[in-house]
C-alpha positions as a Markdown table, in Angstrom:
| # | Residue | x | y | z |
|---|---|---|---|---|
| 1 | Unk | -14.0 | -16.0 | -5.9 |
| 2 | Unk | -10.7 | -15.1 | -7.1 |
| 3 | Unk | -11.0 | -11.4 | -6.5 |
| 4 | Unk | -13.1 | -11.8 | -2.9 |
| 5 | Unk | -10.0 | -13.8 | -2.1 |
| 6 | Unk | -7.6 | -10.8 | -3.2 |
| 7 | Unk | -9.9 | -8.5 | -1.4 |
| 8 | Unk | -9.8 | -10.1 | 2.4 |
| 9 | Unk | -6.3 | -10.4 | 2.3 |
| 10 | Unk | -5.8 | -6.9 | 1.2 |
| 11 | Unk | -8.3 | -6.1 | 4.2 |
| 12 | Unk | -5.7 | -7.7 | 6.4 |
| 13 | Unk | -2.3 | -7.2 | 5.5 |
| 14 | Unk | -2.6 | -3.5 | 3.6 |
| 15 | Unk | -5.5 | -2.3 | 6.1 |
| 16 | Unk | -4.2 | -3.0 | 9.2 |
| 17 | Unk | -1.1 | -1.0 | 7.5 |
| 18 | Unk | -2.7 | 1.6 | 6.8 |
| 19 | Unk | -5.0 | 2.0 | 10.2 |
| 20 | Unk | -1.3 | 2.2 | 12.1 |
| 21 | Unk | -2.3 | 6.0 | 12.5 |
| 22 | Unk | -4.6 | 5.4 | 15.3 |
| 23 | Unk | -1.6 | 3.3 | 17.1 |
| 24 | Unk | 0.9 | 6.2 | 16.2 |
| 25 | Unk | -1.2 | 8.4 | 17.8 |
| 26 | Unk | -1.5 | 6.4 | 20.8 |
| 27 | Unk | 2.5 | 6.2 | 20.9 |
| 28 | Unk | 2.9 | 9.8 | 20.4 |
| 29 | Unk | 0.8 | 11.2 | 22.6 |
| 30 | Unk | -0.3 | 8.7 | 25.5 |
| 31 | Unk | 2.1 | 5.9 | 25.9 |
| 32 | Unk | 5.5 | 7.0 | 24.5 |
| 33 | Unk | 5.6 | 11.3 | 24.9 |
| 34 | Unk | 9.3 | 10.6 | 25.8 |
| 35 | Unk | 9.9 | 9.4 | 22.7 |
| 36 | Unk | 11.1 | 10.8 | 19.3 |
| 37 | Unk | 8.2 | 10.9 | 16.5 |
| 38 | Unk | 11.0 | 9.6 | 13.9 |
| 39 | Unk | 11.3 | 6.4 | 16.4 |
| 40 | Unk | 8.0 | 5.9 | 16.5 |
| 41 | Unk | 7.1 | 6.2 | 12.7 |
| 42 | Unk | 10.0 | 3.2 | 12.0 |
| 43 | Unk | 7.1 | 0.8 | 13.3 |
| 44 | Unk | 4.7 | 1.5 | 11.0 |
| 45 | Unk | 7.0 | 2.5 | 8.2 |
| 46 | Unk | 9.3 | -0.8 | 8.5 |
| 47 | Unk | 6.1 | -2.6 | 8.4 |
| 48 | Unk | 4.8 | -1.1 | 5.1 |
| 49 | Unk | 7.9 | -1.7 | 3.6 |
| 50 | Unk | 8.4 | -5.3 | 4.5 |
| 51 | Unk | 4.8 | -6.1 | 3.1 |
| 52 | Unk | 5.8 | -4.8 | -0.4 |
| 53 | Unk | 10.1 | -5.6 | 0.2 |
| 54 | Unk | 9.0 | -9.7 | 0.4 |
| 55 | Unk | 6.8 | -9.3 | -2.4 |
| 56 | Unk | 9.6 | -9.9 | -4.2 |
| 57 | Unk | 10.6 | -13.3 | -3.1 |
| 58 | Unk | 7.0 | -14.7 | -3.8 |
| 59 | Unk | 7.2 | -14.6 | -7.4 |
| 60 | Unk | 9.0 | -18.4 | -7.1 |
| 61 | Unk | 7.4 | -19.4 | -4.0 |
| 62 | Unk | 4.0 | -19.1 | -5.7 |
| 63 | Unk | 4.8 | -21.0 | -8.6 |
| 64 | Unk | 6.6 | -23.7 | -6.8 |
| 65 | Unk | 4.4 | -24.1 | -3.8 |
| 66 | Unk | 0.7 | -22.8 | -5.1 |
| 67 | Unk | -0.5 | -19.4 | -3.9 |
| 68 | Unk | -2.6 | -21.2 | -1.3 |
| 69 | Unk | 0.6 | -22.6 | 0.8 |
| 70 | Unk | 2.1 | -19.3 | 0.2 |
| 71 | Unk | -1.0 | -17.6 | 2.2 |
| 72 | Unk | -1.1 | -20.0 | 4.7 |
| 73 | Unk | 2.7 | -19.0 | 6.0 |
| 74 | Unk | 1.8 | -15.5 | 5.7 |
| 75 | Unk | -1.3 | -15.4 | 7.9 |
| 76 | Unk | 0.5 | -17.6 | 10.7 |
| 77 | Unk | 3.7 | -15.0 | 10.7 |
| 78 | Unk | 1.1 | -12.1 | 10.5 |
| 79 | Unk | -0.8 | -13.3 | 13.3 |
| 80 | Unk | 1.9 | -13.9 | 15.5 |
| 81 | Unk | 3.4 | -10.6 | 14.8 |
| 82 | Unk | 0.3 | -8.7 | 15.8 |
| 83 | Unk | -0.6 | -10.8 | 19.1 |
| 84 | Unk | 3.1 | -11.0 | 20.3 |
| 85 | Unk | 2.7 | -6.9 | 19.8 |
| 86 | Unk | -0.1 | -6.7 | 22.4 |
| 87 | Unk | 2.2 | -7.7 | 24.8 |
| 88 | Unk | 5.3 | -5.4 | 24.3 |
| 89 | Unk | 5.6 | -2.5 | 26.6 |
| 90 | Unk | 8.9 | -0.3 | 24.2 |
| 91 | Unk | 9.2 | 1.0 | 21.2 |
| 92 | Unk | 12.1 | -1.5 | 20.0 |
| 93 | Unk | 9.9 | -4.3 | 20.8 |
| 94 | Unk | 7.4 | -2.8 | 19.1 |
| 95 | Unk | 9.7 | -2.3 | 16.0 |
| 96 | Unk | 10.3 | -5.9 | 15.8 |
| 97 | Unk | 6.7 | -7.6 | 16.5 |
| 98 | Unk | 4.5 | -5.1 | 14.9 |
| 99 | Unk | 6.6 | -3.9 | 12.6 |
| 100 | Unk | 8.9 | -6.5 | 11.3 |
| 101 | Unk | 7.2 | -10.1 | 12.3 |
| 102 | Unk | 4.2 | -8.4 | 11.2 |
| 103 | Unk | 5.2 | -6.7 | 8.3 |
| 104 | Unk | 7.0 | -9.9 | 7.3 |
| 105 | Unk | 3.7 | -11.6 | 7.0 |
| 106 | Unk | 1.7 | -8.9 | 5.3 |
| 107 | Unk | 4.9 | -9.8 | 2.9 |
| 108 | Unk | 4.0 | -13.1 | 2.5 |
| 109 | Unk | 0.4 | -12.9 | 1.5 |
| 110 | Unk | 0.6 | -9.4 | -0.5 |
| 111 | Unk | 1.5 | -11.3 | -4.0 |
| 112 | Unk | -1.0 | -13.9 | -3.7 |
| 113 | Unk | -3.8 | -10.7 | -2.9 |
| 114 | Unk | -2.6 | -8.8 | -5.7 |
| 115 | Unk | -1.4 | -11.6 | -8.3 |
| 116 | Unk | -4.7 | -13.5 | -8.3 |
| 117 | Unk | -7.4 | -11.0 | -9.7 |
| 118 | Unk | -5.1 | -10.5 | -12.8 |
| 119 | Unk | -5.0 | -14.3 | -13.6 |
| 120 | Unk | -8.9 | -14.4 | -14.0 |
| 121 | Unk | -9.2 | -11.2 | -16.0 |
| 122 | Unk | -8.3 | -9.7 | -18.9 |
| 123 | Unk | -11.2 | -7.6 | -20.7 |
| 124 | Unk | -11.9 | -5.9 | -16.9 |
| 125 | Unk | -8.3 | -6.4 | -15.4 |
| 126 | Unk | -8.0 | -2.9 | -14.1 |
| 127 | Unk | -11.7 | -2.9 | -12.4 |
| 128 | Unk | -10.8 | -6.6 | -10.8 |
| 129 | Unk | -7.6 | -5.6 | -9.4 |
| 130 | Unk | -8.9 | -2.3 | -8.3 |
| 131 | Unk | -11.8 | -4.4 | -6.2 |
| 132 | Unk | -9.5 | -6.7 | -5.0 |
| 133 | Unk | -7.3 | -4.0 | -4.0 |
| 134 | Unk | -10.4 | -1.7 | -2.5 |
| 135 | Unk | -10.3 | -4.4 | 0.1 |
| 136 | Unk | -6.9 | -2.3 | 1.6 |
| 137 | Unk | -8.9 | 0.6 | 1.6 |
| 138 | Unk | -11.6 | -0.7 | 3.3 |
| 139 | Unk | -9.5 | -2.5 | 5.8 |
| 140 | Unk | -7.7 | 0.9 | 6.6 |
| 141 | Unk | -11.2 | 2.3 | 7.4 |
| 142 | Unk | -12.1 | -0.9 | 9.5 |
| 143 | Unk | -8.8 | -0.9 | 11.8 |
| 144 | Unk | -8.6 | 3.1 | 12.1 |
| 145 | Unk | -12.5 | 2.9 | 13.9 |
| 146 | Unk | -12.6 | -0.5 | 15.3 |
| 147 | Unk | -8.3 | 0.1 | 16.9 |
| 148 | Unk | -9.5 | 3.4 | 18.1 |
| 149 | Unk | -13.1 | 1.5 | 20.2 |
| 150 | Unk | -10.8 | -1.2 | 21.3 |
| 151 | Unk | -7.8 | 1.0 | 22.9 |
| 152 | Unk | -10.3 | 2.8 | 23.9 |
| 153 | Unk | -12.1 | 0.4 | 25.6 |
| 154 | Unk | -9.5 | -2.1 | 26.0 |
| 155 | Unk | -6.2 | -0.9 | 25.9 |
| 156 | Unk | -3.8 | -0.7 | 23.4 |
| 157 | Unk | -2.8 | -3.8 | 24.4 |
| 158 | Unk | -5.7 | -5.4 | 24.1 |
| 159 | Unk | -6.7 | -4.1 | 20.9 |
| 160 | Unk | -3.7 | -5.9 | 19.5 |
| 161 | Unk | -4.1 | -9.1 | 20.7 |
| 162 | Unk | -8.2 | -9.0 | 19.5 |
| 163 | Unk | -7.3 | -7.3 | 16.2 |
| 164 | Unk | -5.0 | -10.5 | 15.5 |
| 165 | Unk | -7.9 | -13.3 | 16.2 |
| 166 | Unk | -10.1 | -11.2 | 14.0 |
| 167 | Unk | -7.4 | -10.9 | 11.2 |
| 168 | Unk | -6.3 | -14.6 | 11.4 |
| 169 | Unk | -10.3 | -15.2 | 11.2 |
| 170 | Unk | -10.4 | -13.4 | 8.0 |
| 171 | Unk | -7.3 | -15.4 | 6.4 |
| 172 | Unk | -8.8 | -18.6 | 6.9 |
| 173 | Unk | -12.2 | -17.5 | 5.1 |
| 174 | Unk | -10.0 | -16.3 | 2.6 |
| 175 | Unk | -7.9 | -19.1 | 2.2 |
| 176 | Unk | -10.6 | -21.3 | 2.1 |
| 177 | Unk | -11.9 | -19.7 | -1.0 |
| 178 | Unk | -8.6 | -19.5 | -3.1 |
| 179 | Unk | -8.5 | -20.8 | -6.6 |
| 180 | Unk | -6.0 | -20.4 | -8.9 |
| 181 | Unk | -6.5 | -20.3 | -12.6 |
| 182 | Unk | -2.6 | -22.2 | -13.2 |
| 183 | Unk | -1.7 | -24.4 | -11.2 |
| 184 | Unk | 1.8 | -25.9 | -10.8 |
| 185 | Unk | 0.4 | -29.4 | -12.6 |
| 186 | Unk | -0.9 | -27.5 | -15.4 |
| 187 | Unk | 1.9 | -25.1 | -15.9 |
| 188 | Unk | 4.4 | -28.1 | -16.1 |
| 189 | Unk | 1.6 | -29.4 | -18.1 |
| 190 | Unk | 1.9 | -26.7 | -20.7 |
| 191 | Unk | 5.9 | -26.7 | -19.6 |
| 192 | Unk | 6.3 | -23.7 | -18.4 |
| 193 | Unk | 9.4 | -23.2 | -16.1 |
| 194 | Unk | 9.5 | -21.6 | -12.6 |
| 195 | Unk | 10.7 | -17.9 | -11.9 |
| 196 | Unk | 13.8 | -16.9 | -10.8 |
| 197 | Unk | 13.1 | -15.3 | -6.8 |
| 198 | Unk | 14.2 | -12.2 | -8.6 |
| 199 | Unk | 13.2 | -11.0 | -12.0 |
| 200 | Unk | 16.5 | -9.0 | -12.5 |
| 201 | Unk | 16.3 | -9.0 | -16.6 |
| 202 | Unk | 13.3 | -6.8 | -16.0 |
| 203 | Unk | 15.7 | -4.5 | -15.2 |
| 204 | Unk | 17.3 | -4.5 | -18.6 |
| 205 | Unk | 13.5 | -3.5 | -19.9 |
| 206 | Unk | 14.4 | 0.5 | -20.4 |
| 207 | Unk | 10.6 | 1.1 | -19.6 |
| 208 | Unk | 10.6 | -1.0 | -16.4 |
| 209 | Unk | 13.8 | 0.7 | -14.5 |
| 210 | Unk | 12.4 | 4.0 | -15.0 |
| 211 | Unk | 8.9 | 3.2 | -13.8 |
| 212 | Unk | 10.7 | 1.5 | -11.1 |
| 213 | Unk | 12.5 | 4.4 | -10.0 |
| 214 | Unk | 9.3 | 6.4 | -10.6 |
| 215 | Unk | 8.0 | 4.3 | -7.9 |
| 216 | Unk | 10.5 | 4.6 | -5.6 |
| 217 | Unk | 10.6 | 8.6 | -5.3 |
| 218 | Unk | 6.7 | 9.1 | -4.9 |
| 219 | Unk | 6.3 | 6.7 | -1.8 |
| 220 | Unk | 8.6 | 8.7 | 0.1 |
| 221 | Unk | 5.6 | 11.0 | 0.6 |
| 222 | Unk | 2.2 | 8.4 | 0.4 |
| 223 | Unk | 2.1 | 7.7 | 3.6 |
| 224 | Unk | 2.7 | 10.8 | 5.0 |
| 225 | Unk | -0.7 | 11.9 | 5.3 |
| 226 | Unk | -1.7 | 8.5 | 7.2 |
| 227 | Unk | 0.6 | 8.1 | 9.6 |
| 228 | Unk | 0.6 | 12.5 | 10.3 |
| 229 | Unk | -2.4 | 13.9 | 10.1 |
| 230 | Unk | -4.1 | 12.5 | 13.3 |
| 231 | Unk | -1.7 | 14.0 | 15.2 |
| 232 | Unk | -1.8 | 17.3 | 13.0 |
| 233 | Unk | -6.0 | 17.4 | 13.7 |
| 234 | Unk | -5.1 | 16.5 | 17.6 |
| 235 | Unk | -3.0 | 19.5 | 18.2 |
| 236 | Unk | -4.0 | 21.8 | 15.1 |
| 237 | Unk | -7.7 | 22.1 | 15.5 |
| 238 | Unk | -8.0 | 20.7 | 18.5 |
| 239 | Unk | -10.4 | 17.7 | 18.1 |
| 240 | Unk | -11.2 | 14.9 | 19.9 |
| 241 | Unk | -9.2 | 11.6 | 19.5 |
| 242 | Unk | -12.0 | 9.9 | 17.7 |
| 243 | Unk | -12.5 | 12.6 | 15.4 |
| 244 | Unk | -8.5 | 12.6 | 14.4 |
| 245 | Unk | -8.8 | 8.7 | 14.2 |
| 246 | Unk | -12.0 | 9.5 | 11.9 |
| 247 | Unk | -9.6 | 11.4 | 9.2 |
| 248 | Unk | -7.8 | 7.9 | 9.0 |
| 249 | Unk | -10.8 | 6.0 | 8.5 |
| 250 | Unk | -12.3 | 8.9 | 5.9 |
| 251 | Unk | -8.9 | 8.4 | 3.9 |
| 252 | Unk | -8.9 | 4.6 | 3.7 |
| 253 | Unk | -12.3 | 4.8 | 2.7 |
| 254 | Unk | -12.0 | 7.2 | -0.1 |
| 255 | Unk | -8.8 | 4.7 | -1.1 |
| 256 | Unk | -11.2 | 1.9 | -1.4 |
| 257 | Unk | -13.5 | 4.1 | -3.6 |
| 258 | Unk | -10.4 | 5.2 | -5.6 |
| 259 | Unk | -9.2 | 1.7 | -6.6 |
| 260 | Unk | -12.4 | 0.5 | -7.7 |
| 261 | Unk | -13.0 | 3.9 | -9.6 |
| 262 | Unk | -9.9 | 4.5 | -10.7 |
| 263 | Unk | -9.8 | 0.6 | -11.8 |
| 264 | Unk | -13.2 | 2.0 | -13.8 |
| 265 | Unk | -11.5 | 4.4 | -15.2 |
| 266 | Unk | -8.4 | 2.9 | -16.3 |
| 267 | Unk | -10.6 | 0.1 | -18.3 |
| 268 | Unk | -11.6 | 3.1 | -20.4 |
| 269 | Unk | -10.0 | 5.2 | -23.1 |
| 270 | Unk | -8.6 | 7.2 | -20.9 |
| 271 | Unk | -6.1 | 4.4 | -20.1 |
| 272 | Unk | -4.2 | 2.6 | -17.5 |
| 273 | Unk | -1.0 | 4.3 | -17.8 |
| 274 | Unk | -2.8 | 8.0 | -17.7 |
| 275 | Unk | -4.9 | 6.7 | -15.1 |
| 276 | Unk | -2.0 | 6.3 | -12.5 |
| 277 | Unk | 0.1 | 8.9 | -13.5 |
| 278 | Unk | -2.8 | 11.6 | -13.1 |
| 279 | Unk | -3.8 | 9.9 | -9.7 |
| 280 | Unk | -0.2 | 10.2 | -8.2 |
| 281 | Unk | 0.3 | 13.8 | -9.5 |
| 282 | Unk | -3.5 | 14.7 | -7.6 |
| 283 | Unk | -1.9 | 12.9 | -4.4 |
| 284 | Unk | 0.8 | 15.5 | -4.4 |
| 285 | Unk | -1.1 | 18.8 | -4.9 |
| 286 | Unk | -3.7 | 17.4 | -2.7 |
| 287 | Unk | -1.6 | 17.6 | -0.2 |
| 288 | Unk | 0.0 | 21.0 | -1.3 |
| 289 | Unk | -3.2 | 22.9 | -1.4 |
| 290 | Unk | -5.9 | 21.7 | 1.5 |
| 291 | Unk | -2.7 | 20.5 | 3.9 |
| 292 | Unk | -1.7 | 23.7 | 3.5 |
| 293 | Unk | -4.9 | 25.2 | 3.9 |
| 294 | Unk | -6.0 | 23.1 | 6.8 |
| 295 | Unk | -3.0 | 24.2 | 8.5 |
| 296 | Unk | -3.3 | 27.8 | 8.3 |
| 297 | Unk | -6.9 | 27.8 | 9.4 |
| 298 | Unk | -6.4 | 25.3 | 12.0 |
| 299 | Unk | -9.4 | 23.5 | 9.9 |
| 300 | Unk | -11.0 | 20.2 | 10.8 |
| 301 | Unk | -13.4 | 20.5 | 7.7 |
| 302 | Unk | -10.3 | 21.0 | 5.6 |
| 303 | Unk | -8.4 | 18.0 | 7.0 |
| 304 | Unk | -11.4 | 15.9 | 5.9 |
| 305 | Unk | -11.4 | 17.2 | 2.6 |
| 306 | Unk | -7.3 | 16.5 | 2.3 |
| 307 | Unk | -8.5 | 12.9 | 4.0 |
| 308 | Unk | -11.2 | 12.2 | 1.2 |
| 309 | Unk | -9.3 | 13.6 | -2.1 |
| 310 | Unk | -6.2 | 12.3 | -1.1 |
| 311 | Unk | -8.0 | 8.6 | -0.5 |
| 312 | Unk | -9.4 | 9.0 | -3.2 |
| 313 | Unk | -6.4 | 10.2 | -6.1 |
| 314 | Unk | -3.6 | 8.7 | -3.7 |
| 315 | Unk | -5.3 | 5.4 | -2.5 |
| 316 | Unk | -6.9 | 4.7 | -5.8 |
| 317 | Unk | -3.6 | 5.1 | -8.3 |
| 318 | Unk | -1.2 | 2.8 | -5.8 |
| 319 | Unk | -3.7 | 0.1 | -5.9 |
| 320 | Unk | -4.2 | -0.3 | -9.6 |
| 321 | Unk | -0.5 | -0.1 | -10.5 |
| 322 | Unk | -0.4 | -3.8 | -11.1 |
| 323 | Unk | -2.7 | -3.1 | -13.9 |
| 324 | Unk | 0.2 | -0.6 | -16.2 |
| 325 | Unk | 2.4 | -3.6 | -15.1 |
| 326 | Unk | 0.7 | -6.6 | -16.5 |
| 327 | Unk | -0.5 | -4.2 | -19.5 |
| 328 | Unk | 3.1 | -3.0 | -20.6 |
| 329 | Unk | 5.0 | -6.2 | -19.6 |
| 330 | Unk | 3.7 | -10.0 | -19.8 |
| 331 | Unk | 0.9 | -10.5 | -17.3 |
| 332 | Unk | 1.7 | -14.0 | -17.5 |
| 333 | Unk | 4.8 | -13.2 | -15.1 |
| 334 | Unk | 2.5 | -10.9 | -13.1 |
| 335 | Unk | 3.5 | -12.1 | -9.7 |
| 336 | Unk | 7.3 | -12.2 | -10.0 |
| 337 | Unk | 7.4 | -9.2 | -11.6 |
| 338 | Unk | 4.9 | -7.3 | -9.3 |
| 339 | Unk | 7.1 | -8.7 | -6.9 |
| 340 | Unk | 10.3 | -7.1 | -7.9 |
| 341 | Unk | 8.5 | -3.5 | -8.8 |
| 342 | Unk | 7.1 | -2.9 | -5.4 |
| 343 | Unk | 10.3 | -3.5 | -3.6 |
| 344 | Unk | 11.4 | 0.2 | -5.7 |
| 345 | Unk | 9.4 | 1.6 | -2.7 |
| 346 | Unk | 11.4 | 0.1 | 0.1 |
| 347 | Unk | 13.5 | 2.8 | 1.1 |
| 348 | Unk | 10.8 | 5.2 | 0.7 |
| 349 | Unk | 8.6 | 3.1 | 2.8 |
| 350 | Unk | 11.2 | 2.9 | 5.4 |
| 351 | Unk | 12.5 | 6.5 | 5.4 |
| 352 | Unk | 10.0 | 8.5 | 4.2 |
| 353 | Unk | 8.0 | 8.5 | 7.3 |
| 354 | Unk | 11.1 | 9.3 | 9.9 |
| 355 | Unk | 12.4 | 12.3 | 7.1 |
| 356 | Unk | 8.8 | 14.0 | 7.4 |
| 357 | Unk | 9.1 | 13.6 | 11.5 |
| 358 | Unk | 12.1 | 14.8 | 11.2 |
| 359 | Unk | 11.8 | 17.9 | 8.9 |
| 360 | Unk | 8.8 | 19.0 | 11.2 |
| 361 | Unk | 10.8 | 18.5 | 14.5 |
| 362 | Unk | 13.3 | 20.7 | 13.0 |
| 363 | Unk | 11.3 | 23.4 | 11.5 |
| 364 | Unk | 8.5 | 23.1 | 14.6 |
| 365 | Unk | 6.0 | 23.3 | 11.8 |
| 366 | Unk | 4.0 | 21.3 | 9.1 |
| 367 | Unk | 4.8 | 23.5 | 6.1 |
| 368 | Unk | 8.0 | 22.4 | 5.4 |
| 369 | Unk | 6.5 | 18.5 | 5.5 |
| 370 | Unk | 3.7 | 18.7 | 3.1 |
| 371 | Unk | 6.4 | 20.7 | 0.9 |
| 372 | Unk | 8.2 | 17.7 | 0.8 |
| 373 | Unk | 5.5 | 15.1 | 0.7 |
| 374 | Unk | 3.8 | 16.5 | -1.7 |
| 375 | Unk | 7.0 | 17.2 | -4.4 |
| 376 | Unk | 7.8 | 13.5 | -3.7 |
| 377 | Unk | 4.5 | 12.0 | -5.3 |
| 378 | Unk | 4.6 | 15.0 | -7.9 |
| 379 | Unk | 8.3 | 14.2 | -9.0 |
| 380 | Unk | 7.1 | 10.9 | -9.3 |
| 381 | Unk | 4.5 | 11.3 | -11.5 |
| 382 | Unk | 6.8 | 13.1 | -13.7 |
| 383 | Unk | 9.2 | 10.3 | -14.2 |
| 384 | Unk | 6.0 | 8.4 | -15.0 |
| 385 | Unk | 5.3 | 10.3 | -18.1 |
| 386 | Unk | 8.7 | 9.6 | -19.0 |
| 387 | Unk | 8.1 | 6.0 | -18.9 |
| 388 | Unk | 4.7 | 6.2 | -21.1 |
| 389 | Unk | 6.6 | 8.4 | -23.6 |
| 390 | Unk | 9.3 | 5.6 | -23.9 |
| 391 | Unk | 6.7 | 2.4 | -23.9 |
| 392 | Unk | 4.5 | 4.4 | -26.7 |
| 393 | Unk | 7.5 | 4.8 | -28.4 |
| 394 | Unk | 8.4 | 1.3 | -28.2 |
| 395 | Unk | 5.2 | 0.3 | -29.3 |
| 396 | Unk | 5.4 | 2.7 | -32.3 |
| 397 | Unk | 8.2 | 0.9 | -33.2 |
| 398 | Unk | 7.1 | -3.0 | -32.5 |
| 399 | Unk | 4.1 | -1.8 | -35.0 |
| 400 | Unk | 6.1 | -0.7 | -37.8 |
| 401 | Unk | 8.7 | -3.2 | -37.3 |
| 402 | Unk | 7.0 | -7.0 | -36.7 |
| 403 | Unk | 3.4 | -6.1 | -35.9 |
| 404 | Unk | 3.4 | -6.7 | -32.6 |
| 405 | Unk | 3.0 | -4.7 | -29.2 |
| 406 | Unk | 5.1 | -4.0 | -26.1 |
């Protein structure tokens, strides 16, 4: 039950994340035209980055409290975020509600949906997490068709206040199904101590700062393509609303394919680490070549294409990272120190959204944007091989030296 539990909460938090591009292009072109696209991507963006940003203040809170209590908060913060949304009528009230109360709780619940899958695996870690994970994916695809019927039906406002009954819904049956394999009783049972709220010595782990900053660089460009390319099929090749809303739905679903075949993958010999370095470097020239393409030929069919592959490499190599992380470092410290990674992509999160609106309201065109979207997750991938080279090296030497591994 350990990885269903992952998997709805992943549904909530990261999907309805991820489905934002139906709601951003609601805001751009129905509700808000007035307004700046940079302004309208900080709602979705800040939310994003709060949901991984807190992650790194669970670590203790999960150990001291119990993963269950932990969920609990989240869902009530998430839930009130999402419903107080449906009743804001501006952007900055927007920014707060659904993107920072919101956000805040997507925070909140994200360890105990990524930490618990690991705790009950070892032999098919990558493939559990990667399930667990797929539930993001599959949420995205849910909330980009389901947000589109309701605003359509309903009103945007509406749609909010609905979506967050449904999600609360969801947290409870996943909730209510929790189990954790350690327990604070057994843990002070077998003495272990709490974790520090911040894991800072991982820091001084040569391995972990540059995968860390590895991290950091490629999200300025992962969610590019959800958050943009609605709005590039609505006034590039001219389709219908639902049809743009359709590419969002066709990308979250290839990201819940990716994670669980990706998490496949990476249990093989073709290994974790190569796993998400190849799938991040795909995410980049994915965007590079049928982007590109679509864009010249003013191409629907090529915009699906970008949304599948792109689900697919992009979605499927950010969902198992967790997996290089308990692999290299101790798994037994998972959820502090998945904590403390993820918040490498807080800036990127935050910024990386506004700099593409920004680059293509200054250049009036989408070249310049998937230049830099794409060279973002490509740059990152880079600096991952870096950090393979150094934790091989390591290992090389823990093997000659004492025997043991990294």
């Amino acid at each position: 039950m350990a990885g269903y539990h992952g998997f709805l909460l992943n549904f909530v938090d990261v999907g309805f994340t991820y489905g934002f591009g139906v709601y951003q292009e609601e805001y751009k072109l129905q509700e808000f035209t007035d307004v700046s696209a940079t302004q309208i991507d900080l709602i979705g963006s800040i939310c994003m980055a709060l949901t991984l940003f807190l992650g790194a203040f669970m670590g203790r809170p999960c150990q001291r409290f119990g993963m269950r209590a932990v969920s609990v908060v989240g869902s009530i913060i998430f839930f009130v975020g999402t419903f107080s949304a449906g009743f804001c009528t501006s952007i900055p009230t927007l920014i707060v509600t659904q993107g920072i109360i919101t956000g805040s709780g997507a925070g909140i619940m994200f360890v105990p949906g990524a930490a618990i899958p690991a705790q009950w695996f070892s032999r098919r870690r990558a493939l559990a997490i990667g399930i667990g994970a797929s539930g993001g994916g599959l949420g995205g695809v849910f909330w980009s068709l389901v947000g589109r019927l309701l605003i359509s039906r309903l009103g945007r406002e509406w749609a909010l206040r609905v979506s967050s009954f449904v999600n609360l819904g969801l947290c409870v049956v996943a909730i209510t199904f929790l189990s954790e394999r350690k327990t604070r009783q057994t843990r002070k049972q077998e003495g272990e101590k709490d974790e520090p709220i911040f894991a800072w010595k991982m820091f001084k782990d040569p391995v972990f700062s540059v995968l860390y900053f590895a991290s950091g660089v490629s999200v300025f460009g992962y969610l590019v393509p959800f958050f943009y390319l609605p709005t590039f099929a609505s006034t590039n090749t001219g389709c219908t609303p639902f049809l743009a809303s359709l590419l969002v739905s066709m990308m979250n679903l290839g990201s819940a394919s990716g994670r669980i075949i990706l998490g496949a993958i990476a249990d093989t010999r073709v290994g974790r680490f190569n796993t998400v370095l190849v799938g991040m470097c795909c995410a980049g020239v994915s965007q590079w070549l049928f982007w590109s393409l679509a864009n010249a030929r003013g191409s629907y069919a090529l915009s699906m294409v970008l949304a599948v592959v792109y689900g697919l490499v992009g979605g499927g190599y950010i969902g198992i990272f967790p997996v290089v992380l308990a692999h290299v470092f101790d798994h037994t410290r998972l959820a502090a120190i998945t904590g403390l990674f993820f918040t490498s992509e807080l800036l990127g999160q935050v910024t990386g959204g506004p700099i593409a609106g920004a680059i293509l309201q200054r250049t009036g065109g989408y070249y310049p944007m998937i230049a830099y979207s794409g060279a973002s997750l490509v740059l990152g991938s880079g600096l991952g091989w870096v950090a393979k080279v150094m934790s091989l090296r390591r290992e090389r030497e823990g093997a000659r030296g004492e025997g043991g591994t990294a």
